[in-house]
MIKOLVEX-552796 format. One line per field, with one value per residue (C-alpha): residue number from 1; residue in one letter; chain; x, y, z. Coordinates in nm, 2 decimals. Last residue first. Example, Ala and Ser with C-alpha at 12.3 -4.5 7.8 and 13.67 -1.06 7.14 Angstrom:
! MIKOLVEX-552796
k	2, 1
r	s, a
c	A, A
c1	1.37, 1.23
c2	-0.11, -0.45
c3	0.71, 0.78
***
This chain:
! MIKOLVEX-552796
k	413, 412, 411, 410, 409, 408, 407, 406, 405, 404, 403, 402, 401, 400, 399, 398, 397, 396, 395, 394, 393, 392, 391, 390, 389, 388, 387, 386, 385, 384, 383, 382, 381, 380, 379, 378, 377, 376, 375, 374, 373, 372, 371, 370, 369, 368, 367, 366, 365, 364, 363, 362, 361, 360, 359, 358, 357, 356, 355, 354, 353, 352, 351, 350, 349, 348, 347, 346, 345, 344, 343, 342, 341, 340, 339, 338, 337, 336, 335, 334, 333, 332, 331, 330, 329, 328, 327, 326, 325, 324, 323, 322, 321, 320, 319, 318, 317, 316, 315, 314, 313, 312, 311, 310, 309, 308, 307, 306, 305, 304, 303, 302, 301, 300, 299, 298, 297, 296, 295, 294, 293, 292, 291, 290, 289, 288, 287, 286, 285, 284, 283, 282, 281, 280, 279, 278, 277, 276, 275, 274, 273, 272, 271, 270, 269, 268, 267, 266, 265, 264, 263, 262, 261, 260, 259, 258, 257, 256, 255, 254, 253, 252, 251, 250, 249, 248, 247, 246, 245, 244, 243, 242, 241, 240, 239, 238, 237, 236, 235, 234, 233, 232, 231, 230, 229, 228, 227, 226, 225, 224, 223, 222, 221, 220, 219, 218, 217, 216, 215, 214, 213, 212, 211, 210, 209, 208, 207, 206, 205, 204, 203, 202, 201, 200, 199, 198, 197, 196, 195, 194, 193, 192, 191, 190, 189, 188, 187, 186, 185, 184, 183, 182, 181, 180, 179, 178, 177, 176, 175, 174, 173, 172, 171, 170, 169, 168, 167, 166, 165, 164, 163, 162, 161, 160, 159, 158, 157, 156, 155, 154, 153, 152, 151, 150, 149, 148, 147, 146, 145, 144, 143, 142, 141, 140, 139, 138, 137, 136, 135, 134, 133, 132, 131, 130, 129, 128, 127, 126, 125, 124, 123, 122, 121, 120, 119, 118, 117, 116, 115, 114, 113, 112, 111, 110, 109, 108, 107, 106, 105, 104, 103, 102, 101, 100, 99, 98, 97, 96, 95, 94, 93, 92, 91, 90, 89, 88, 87, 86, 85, 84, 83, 82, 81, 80, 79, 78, 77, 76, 75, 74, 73, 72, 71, 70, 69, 68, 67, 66, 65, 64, 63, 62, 61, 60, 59, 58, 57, 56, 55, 54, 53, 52, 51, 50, 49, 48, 47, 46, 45, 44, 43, 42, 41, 40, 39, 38, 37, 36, 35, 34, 33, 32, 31, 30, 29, 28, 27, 26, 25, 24, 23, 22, 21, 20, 19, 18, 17, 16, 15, 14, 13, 12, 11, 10, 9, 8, 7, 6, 5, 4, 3, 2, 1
r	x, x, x, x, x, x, x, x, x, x, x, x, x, x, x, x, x, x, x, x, x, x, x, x, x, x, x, x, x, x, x, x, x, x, x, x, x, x, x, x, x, x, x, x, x, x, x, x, x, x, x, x, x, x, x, x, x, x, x, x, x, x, x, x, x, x, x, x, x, x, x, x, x, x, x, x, x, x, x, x, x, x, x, x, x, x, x, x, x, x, x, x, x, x, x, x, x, x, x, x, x, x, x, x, x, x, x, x, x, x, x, x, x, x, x, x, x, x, x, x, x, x, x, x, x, x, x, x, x, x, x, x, x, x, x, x, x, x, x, x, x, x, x, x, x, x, x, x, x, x, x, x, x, x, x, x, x, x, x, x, x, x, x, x, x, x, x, x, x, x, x, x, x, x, x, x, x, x, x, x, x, x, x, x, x, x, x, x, x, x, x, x, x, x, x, x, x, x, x, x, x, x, x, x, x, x, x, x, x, x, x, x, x, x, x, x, x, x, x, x, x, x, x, x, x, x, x, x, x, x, x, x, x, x, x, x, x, x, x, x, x, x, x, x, x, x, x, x, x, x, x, x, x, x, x, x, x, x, x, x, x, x, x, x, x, x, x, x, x, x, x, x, x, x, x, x, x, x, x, x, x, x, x, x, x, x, x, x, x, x, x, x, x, x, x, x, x, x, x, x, x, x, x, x, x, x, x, x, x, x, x, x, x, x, x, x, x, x, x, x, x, x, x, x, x, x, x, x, x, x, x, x, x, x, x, x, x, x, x, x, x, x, x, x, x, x, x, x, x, x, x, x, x, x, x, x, x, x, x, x, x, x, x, x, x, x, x, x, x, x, x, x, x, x, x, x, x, x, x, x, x, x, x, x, x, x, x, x, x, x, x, x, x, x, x, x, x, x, x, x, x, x, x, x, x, x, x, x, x, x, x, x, x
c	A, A, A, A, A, A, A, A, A, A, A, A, A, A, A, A, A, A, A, A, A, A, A, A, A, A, A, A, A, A, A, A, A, A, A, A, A, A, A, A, A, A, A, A, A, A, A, A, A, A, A, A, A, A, A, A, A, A, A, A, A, A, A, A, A, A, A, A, A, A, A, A, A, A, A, A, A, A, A, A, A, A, A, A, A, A, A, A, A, A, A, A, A, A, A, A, A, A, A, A, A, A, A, A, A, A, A, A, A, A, A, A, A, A, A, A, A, A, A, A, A, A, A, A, A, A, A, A, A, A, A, A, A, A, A, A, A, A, A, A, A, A, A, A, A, A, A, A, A, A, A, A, A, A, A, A, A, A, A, A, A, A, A, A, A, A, A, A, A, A, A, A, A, A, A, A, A, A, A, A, A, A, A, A, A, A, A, A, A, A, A, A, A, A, A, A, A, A, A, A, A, A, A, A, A, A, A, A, A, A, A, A, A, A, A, A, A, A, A, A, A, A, A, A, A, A, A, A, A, A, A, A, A, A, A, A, A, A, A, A, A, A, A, A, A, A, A, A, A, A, A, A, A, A, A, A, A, A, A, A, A, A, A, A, A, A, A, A, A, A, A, A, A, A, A, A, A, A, A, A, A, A, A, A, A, A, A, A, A, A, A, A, A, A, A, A, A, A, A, A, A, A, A, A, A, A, A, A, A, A, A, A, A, A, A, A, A, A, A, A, A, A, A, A, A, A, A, A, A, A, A, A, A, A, A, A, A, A, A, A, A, A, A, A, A, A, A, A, A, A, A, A, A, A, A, A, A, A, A, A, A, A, A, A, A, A, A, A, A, A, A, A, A, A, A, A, A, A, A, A, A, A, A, A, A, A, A, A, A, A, A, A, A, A, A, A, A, A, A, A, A, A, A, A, A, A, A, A, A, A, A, A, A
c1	9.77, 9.70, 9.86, 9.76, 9.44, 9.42, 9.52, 9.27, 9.00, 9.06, 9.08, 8.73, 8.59, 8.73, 8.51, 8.22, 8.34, 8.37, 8.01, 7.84, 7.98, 7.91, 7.54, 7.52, 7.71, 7.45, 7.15, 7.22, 7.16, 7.14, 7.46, 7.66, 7.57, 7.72, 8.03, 8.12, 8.04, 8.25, 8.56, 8.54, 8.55, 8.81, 9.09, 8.98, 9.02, 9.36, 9.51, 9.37, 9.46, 9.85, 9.90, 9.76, 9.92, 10.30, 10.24, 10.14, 10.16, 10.02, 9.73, 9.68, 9.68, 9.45, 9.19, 9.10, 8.97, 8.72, 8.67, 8.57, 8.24, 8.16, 8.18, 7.96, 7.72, 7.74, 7.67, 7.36, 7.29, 7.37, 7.24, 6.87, 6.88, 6.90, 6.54, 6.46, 6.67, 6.41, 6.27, 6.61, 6.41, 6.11, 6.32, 6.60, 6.63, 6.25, 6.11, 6.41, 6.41, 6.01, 6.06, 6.37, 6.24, 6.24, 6.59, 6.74, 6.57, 6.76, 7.08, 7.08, 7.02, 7.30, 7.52, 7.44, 7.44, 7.86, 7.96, 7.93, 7.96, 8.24, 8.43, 8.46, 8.54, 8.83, 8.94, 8.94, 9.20, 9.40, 9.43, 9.54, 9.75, 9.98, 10.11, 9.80, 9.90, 9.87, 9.50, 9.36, 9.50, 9.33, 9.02, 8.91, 8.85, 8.86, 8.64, 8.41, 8.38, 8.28, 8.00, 7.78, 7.90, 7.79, 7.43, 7.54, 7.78, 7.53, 7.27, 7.57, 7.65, 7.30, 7.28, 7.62, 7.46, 7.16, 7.39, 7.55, 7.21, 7.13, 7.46, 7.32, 7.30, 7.61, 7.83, 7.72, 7.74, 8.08, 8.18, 8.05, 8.24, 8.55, 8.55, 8.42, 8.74, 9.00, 8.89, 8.98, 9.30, 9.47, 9.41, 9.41, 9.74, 9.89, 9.80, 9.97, 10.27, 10.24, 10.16, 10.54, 10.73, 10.60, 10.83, 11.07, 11.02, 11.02, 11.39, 11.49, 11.37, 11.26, 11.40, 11.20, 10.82, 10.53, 10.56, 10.74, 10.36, 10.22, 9.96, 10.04, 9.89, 9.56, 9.50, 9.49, 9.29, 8.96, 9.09, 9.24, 9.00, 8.79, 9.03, 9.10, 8.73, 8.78, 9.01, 8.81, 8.54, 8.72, 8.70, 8.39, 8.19, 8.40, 8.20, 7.82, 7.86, 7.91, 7.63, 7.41, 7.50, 7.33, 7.16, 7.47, 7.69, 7.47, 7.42, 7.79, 7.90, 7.66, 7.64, 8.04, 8.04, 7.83, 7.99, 8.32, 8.17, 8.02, 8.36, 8.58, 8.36, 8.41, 8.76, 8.84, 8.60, 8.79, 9.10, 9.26, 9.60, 9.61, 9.27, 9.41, 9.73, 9.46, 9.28, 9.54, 9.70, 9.36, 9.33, 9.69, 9.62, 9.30, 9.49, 9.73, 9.49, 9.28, 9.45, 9.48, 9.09, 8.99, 9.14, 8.96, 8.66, 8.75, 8.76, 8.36, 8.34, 8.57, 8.29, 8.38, 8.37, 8.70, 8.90, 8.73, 8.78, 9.13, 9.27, 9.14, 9.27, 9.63, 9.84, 9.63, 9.65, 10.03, 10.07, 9.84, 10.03, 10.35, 10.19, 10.03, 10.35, 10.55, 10.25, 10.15, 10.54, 10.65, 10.39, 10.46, 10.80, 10.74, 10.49, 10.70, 10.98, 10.74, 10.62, 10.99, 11.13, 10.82, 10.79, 10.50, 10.25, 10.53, 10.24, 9.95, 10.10, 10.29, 9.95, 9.78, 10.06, 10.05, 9.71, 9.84, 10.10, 9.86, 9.79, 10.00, 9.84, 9.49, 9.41, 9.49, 9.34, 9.01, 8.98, 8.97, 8.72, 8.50, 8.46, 8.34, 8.11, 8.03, 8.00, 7.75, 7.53, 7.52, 7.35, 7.07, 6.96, 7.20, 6.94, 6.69, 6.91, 7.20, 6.98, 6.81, 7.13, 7.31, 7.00, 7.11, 7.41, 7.39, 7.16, 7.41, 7.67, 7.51, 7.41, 7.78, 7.95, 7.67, 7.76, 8.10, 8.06, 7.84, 8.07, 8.43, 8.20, 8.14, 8.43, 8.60, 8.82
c2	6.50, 6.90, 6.88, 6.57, 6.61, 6.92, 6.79, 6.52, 6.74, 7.00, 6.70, 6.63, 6.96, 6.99, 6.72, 6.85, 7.19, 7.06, 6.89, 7.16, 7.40, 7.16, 7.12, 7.49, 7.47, 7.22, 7.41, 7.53, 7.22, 6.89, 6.66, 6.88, 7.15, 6.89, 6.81, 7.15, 7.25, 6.94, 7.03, 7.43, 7.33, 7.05, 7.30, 7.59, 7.25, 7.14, 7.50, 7.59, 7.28, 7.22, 7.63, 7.55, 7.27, 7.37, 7.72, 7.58, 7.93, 7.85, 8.14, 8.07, 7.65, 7.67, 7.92, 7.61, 7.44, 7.72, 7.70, 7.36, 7.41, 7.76, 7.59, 7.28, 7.57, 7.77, 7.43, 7.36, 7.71, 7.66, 7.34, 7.48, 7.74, 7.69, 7.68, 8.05, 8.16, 8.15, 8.48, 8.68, 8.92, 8.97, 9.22, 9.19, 9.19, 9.21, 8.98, 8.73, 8.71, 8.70, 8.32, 8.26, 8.33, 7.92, 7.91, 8.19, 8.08, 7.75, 7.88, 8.16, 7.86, 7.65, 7.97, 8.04, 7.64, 7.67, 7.97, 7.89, 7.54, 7.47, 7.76, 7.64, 7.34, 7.51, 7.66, 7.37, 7.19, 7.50, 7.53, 7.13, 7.23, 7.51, 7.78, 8.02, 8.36, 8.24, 8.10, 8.37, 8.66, 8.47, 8.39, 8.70, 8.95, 8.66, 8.40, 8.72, 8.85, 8.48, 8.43, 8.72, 8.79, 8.47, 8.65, 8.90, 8.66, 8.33, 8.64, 8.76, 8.41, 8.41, 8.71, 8.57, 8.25, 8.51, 8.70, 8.39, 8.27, 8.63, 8.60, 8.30, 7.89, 7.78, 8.10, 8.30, 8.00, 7.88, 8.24, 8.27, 7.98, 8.03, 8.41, 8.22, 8.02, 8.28, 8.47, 8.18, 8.02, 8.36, 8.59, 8.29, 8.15, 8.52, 8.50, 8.18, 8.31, 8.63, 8.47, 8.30, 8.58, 8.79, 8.60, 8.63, 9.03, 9.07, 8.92, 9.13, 9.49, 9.70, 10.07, 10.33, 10.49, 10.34, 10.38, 10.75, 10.85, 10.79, 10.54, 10.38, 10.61, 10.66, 11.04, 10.95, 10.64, 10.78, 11.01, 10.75, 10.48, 10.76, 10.86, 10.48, 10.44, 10.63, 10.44, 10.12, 10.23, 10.33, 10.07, 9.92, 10.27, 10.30, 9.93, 10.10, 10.43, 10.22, 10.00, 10.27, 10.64, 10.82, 10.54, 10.35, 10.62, 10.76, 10.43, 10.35, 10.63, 10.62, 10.28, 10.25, 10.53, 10.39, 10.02, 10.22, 10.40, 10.12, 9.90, 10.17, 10.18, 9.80, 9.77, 10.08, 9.90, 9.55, 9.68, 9.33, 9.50, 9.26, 9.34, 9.73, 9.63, 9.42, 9.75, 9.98, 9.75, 9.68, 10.09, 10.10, 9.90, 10.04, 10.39, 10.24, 10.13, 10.45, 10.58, 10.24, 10.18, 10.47, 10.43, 10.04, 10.19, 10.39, 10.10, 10.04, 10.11, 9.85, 9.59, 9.23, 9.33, 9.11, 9.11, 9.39, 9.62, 9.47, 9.57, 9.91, 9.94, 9.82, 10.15, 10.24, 9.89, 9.90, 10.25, 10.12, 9.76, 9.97, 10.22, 9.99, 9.72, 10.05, 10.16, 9.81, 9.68, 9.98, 9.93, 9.64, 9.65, 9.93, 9.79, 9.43, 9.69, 9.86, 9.50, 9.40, 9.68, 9.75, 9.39, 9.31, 9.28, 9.08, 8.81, 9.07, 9.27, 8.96, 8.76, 9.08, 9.20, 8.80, 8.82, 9.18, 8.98, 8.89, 9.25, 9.30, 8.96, 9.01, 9.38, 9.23, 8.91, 9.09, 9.35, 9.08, 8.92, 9.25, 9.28, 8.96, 9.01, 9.35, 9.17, 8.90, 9.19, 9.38, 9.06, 9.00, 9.36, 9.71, 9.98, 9.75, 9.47, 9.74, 9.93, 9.60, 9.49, 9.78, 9.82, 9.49, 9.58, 9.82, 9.65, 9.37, 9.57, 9.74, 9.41, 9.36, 9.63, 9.58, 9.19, 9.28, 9.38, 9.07, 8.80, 8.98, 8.94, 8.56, 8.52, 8.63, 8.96
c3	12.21, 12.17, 11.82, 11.65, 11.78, 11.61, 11.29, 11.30, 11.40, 11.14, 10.84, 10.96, 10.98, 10.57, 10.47, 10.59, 10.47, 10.14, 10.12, 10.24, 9.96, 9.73, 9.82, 9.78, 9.43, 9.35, 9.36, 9.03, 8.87, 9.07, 8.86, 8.71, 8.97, 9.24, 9.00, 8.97, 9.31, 9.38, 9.22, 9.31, 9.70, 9.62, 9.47, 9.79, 10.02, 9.89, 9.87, 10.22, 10.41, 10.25, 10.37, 10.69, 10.78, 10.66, 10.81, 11.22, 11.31, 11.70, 11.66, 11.27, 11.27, 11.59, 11.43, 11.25, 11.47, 11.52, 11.18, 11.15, 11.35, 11.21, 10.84, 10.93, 11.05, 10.75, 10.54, 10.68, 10.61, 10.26, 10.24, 10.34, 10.13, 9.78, 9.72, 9.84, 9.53, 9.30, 9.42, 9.40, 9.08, 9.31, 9.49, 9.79, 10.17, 10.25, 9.97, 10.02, 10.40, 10.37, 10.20, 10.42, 10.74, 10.81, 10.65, 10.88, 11.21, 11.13, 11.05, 11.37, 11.60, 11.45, 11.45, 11.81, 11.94, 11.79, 11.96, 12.35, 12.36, 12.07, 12.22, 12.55, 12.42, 12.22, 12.54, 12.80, 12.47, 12.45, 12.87, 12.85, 12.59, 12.78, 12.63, 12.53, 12.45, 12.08, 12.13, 12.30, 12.06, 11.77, 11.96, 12.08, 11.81, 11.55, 11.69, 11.82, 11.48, 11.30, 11.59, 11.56, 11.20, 11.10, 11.02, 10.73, 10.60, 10.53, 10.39, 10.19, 10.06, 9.93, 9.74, 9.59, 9.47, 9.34, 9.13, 8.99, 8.90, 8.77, 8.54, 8.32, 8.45, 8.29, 8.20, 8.55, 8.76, 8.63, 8.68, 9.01, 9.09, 8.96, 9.13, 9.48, 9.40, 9.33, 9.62, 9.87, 9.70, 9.65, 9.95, 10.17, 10.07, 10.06, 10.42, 10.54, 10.41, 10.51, 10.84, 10.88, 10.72, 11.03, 11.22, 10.93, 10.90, 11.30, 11.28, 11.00, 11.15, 10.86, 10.88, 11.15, 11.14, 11.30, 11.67, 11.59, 11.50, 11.85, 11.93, 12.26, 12.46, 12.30, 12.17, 11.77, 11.85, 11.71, 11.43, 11.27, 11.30, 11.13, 10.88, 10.80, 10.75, 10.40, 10.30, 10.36, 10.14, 9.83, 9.63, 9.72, 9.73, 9.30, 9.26, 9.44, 9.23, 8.90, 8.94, 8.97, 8.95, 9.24, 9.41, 9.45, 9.56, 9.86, 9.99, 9.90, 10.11, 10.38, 10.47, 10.44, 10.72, 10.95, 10.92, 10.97, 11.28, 11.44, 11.36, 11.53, 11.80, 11.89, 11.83, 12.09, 12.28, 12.26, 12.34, 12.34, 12.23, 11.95, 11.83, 11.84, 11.65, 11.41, 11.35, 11.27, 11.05, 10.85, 10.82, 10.68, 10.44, 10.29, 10.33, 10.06, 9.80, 9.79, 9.44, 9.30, 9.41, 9.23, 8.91, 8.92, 8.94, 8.61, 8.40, 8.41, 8.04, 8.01, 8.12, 8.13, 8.54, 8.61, 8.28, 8.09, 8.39, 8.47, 8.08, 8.09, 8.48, 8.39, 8.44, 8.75, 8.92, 8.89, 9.04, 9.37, 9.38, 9.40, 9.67, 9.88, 9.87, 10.04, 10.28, 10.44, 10.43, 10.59, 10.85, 10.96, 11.00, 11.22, 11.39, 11.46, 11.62, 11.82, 12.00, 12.01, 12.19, 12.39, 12.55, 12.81, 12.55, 12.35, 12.29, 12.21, 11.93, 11.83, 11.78, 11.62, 11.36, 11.29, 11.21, 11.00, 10.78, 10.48, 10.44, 10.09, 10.00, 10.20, 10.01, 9.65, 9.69, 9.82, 9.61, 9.34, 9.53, 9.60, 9.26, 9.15, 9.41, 9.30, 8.92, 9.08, 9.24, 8.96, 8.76, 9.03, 9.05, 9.06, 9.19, 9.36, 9.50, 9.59, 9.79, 9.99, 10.03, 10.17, 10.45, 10.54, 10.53, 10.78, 11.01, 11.05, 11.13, 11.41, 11.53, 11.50, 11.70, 11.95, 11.97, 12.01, 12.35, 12.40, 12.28, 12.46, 12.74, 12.69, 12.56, 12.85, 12.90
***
C-alpha cells in the first residue's frame, strides 16, 4: 500500500481521533481548568516513561514483524520474546508502582490525596503493554484496516471512559481515565483480531529467544532513550512554567501542545503506520532517497497548511476548545506552529535512524536535543516571558532538522 492510500485510510482513523479529543478537551477544560490540565500532563509523562521503557522494543516488534514477513520461525520467535518481556516487566513495574503510590502522588501530582490513581495504573499496567504489542505486530503486518478499526474503537472507548470519569469526579475521574485507558482498549484490540490467522495464543507463548532479544536489544535501547529524555523534559518544563509564571501558565503550555497533537495526527500517524515498515524493508539508497522525497511532498505542505489554518482560527480555537480561563494563550501561537512544522520536517528524517537502527545516532540525537530543548526554553522565557518556551521549542527543532540532514546524507551518500 502507498502513502498516499496508506494517507487516506488512516485519515478516517484520525479524523475520528481528532473529534474525540477534541470533545476531551473541551470536558477536561470545564471540569479540571488550566491547573488540571498541567497535572494530567504531568500525568501522562510519567505514564509515558513507564509505558515506552518496558515498550521500548515494540518499533522493533514492527520492523521484524514486517522484515521476516516471509519467515515464520523468526517472526514467532521475535513475538514470543516480545511478549514475555511486555507481561513480565508489566507485572514488576505494576507491584512497584502499588507499594510507592503515596510517595509518586506527592512526587508527580504534589497531591497525596490523589494517591489512588496511581493504584489503578499498577493494576492496569500490564494490559497497557500488551495492547502496544498488539498494535505494532499489526503495523508490522501492514494491515492497515485492522490498524485503522482498532484506533476508531480505542479513540471511542477512551471518549467514553474519561468522559464519563471526568464529569463524575473531577480531576480525579480524568487521572484514574489516564491510567486505565489503554487497558481497556486492549479488550477491544483483543476482541477484534481474535479470528485473524496469524493471531493464535501459541504465537505468544514459549522461552525468550537470545538472538531476537539482542536484535530487539537494539530498539529497547533507542526506546528507553525516548521514554526518559522526552517525558522528562516536557515534566521540566511544565514545572519551570508552573513555579515561574504559576500552574495556569503551565496548564495553558500544555493546552497548546494538545492543539499541536490533536492536528499532527494527520501526518504524525501515517509517518508511523507506513513509514517505519517502509523504511526497513527498504535495501537500496536510491529507493530510501525517492522515498524520503516522497515524503517531504506529500506530508510536509499538510502540516504547513494545517499550522497556518490553526493560528488564524486560533482566537475561536481557544473559546470552542477551552474556557475563558486559556484566553491568554492565543499569543503563543504562532511559534508553536512554526515550530510543529519545523518538527514534521526533521522527523521524517528521523524515522531513518529507527527503520535502519542506526542506535549510536539516535541515542547521541535524543539526549542532546531533549538537554538543549529545556536550555533554551529556559533561556527564551528568561529573556520573552512565558512565550519563550514556544520560541524555544522552535528553536530546538530548527536546530535539530539540521543535525537530521547531515546524518542522513551521511547515510544515503
Amino acid at each position: 500500500m502507498t502513502l498516499v492510500k496508506t494517507s487516506l485510510l488512516n485519515g478516517i482513523a484520525v479524523g475520528i481521533r481528532m473529534l474525540t479529543a477534541l470533545a476531551l478537551n473541551k470536558i477536561f477544560a470545564v471540569h479540571v481548568g488550566p491547573t488540571g490540565f498541567a497535572l494530567i500532563g504531568q500525568f501522562q509523562n510519567f505514564v509515558g516513561m513507564l509505558t515506552m521503557s518496558i515498550a521500548s522494543i515494540n518499533p522493533g516488534v514492527t520492523k521484524y514483524t514486517a522484515e521476516y514477513f516471509d519467515d515464520e520461525g523468526k517472526r514467532l520467535a521475535i513475538w514470543r520474546t516480545a511478549a514475555t518481556v511486555a507481561l513480565g516487566g508489566g507485572l514488576l513495574v505494576g507491584v512497584v508502582i502499588a507499594l510507592m503510590h503515596q510517595s509518586l502522588a506527592v512526587w508527580i501530582l504534589k497531591d497525596d490525596g490523589l494517591a489512588g490513581v496511581f493504584l489503578w495504573l499498577g493494576a492496569t499496567l500490564v494490559f497497557f503493554l500488551l495492547n502496544g504489542l498488539l498494535l505494532a505486530i499489526i503495523n508490522g503486518k501492514k494491515e492497515f484496516k485492522s490498524y485503522v478499526v482498532v484506533n476508531i474503537a480505542g479513540s471511542l472507548v477512551s471518549l467514553l471512559i474519561s468522559g464519563i470519569l471526568a464529569i463524575e469526579y473531577g480531576l480525579y475521574g480524568a487521572l484514574v481515565a489516564q491510567a486505565i485507558n489503554q487497558s481497556v482498549i486492549f479488550l477491544v484490540s483483543l476482541a477484534l483480531i481474535w479470528r485473524t490467522p496469524w493471531f493464535r495464543i501459541r504465537n505468544f507463548i514459549g522461552k525468550i529467544d537470545p538472538v531476537s532479544l539482542k536484535a530487539l536489544g537494539k530498539f529497547s535501547i533507542m526506546g528507553l532513550v525516548s521514554a526518559v529524555c522526552i517525558p522528562a523534559s516536557q515534566l521540566f518544563i511544565r514545572n519551570h512554567l508552573g513555579e515561574t509564571y504559576g500552574w495556569a501558565a503551565a496548564g495553558r503550555w500544555e493546552a497548546l501542545n494538545r492543539i499541536s497533537a490533536m492536528y499532527l495526527m494527520l501526518v504524525t500517524t501515517p509517518l508511523a503506520v507506513y513509514y517505519l515498515p517502509r523504511i526497513s524493508e527498504i535495501r537500496d539508497k536510491a529507493e530510501l532517497i525517492a522515498e524520503i522525497i516522497n515524503g517531504y511532498r506529500l506530508i510536509l505542505p499538510v502540516a504547513a497548511a494545517g499550522a497556518l489554518s490553526i493560528y488564524l482560527l486560533r482566537d475561536w480555537l481557544v473559546v470552542l476548545l477551552f474556557s475563558s480561563e486559556f484566553a491568554a494563550m492565543r499569543n503563543l501561537f504562532a511559534w508553536q506552529m512554526a515550530g510543529d512544522v519545523v518538527k514534521i520536517a526533521s522527523w521524517l528524517l528521523g524515522y531513518v535512524l529507527v527503520g535502519k537502527a542506526l542506535v549510536g545516532a539516535f541515542v547521541l540525537t535524543e539526549i542532546l536535543f531533549s538537554a538543549s530543548w529545556i536550555a533554551l526554553v529556559w533561556l527564551m522565557t528568561h529573556w520573552f516571558g512565558e512565550g519563550g518556551a514556544q520560541i524555544g521549542y522552535f528553536s530546538n527543532y530548527v536546530l535539530y532538522l539540521l543535525v537530521m540532514a547531515n546524518l542522513t546524507f551521511r547515510y544515503v551518500r
